[in-house]
C-alpha positions in Angstrom: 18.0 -14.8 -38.4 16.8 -10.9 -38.2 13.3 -12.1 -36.6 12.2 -8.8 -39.3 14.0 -6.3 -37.7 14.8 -3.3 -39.9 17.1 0.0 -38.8 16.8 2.9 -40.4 18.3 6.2 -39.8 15.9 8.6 -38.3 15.1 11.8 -36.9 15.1 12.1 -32.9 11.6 13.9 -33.0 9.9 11.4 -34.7 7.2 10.6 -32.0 8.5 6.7 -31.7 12.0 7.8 -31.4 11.2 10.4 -28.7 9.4 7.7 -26.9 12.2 5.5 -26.8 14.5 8.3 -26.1 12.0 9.4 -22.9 12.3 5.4 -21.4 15.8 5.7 -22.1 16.6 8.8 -20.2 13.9 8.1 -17.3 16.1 4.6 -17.1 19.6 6.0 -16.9 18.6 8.4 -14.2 17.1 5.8 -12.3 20.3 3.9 -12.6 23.2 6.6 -12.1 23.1 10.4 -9.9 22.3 13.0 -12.0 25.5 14.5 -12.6 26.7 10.9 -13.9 23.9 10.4 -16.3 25.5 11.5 -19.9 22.9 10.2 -22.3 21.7 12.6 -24.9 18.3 13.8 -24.8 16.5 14.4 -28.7 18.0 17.8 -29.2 21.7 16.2 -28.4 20.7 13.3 -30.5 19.1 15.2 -33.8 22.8 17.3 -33.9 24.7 17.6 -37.3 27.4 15.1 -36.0 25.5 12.5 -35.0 23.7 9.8 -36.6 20.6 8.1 -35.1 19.0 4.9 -35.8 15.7 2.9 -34.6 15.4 -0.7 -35.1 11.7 -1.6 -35.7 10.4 -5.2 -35.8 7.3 -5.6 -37.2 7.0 -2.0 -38.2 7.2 -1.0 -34.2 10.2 0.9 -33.1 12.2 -1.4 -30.1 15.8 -0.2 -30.1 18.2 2.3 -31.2 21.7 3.7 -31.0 23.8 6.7 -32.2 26.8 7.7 -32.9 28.6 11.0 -32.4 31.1 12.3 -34.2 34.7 12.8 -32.4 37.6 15.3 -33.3 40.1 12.6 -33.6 38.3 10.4 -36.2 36.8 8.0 -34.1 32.8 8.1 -33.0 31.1 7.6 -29.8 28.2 5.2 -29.4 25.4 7.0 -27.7 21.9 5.9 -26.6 22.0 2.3 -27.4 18.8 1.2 -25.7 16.5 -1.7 -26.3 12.7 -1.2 -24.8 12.7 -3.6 -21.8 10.1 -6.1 -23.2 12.1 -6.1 -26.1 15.7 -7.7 -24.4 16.9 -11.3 -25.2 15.3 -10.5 -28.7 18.8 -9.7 -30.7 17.9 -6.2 -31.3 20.6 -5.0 -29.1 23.7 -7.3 -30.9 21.7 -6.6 -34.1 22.1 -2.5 -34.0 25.1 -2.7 -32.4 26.5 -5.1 -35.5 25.1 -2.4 -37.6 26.4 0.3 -35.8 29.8 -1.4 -35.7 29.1 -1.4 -39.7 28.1 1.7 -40.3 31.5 3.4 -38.8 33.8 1.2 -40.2 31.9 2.1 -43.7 32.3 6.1 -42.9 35.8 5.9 -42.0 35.8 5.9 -38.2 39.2 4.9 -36.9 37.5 3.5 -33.5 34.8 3.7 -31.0 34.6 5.0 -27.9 31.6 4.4 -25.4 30.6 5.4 -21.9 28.6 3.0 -20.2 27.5 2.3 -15.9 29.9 0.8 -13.8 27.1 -0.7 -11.6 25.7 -4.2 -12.0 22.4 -2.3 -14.2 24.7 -2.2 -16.8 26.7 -5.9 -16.9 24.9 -7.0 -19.8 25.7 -4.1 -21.8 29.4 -4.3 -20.8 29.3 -7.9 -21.9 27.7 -7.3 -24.9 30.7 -4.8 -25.5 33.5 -7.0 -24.6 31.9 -9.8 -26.3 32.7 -7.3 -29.7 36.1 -6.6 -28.6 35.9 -3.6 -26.4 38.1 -2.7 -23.9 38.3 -0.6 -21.2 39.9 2.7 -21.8 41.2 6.0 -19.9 38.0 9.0 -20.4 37.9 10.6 -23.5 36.7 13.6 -25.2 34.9 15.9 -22.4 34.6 13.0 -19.7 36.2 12.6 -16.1 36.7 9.9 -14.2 34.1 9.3 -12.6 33.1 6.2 -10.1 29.7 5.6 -12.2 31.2 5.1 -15.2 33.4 2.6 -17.3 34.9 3.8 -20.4 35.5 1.5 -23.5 37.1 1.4 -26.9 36.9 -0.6 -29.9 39.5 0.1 -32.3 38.1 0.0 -35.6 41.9 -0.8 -37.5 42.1 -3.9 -35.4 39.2 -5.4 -35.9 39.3 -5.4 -39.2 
């Protein structure tokens, strides 16, 4: 059952995507140091090699998630963020499911993520290794770092 959600590829500066992006940002810095927060703000998100979505239900925009472009075929999912009244709704599996979708359909050979290593974040890790992610060395312009867990899905696999 979609409950009438609806995702939609959008523009970052839309005002409800910049709203979203705003909770999202003030949340991860709330969550992780500075120097450990690597979510994109609009200007990283409205970038030629990424593609960003909002899921709306009922017309109102509750999630969304992106997906970067990497040089080695696979993409990176950025900014995946349901608004906190929204959680427990499915709008998280659901854009992620799209998401998933959506690379597989433009040729992505897997996807890599970067998600908190603290317990803020367990239920987003879960929600990852329940779709077959794995944890992963750092990729493309990360470090290790003590805030962080790095995952992959690869796409050939789960096919």
């Amino acid at each position: 059952m979609t409950l009438g959600f609806v995702i939609s590829r959008a523009s970052a500066t839309e005002p409800e995507a910049a709203a979203l992006i705003k909770r999202h940002l003030e949340q991860m810095a709330s969550q992780s140091p500075e120097e450990s927060c690597h979510a994109l703000d609009g200007g990283g998100l409205d970038g030629d090699d990424v593609a960003f979505f909002l899921l709306r239900q009922e017309g109102t925009a509750i999630a969304m998630g992106a997906l970067k472009q990497l040089r080695d075929g696979a993409r990176e999912l950025k900014s995946m963020h349901t608004l906190s009244e929204a959680r427990g709704s499915g709008a998280g599996r659901m854009m992620l499911e799209f998401l998933l979708s959506y690379a597989t359909e433009h040729g992505a050979t897997a996807i890599c993520l970067e998600t908190g290593s603290t317990s803020d974040f367990e239920p987003a890790r879960k929600l990852y290794e329940h779709y077959g992610f794995v944890e992963c060395p750092p990729f493309e312009g990360y470090a290790k770092d003590p805030w962080s867990i790095f995952m992959r899905l690869d796409l050939s696999a789960a096919a």
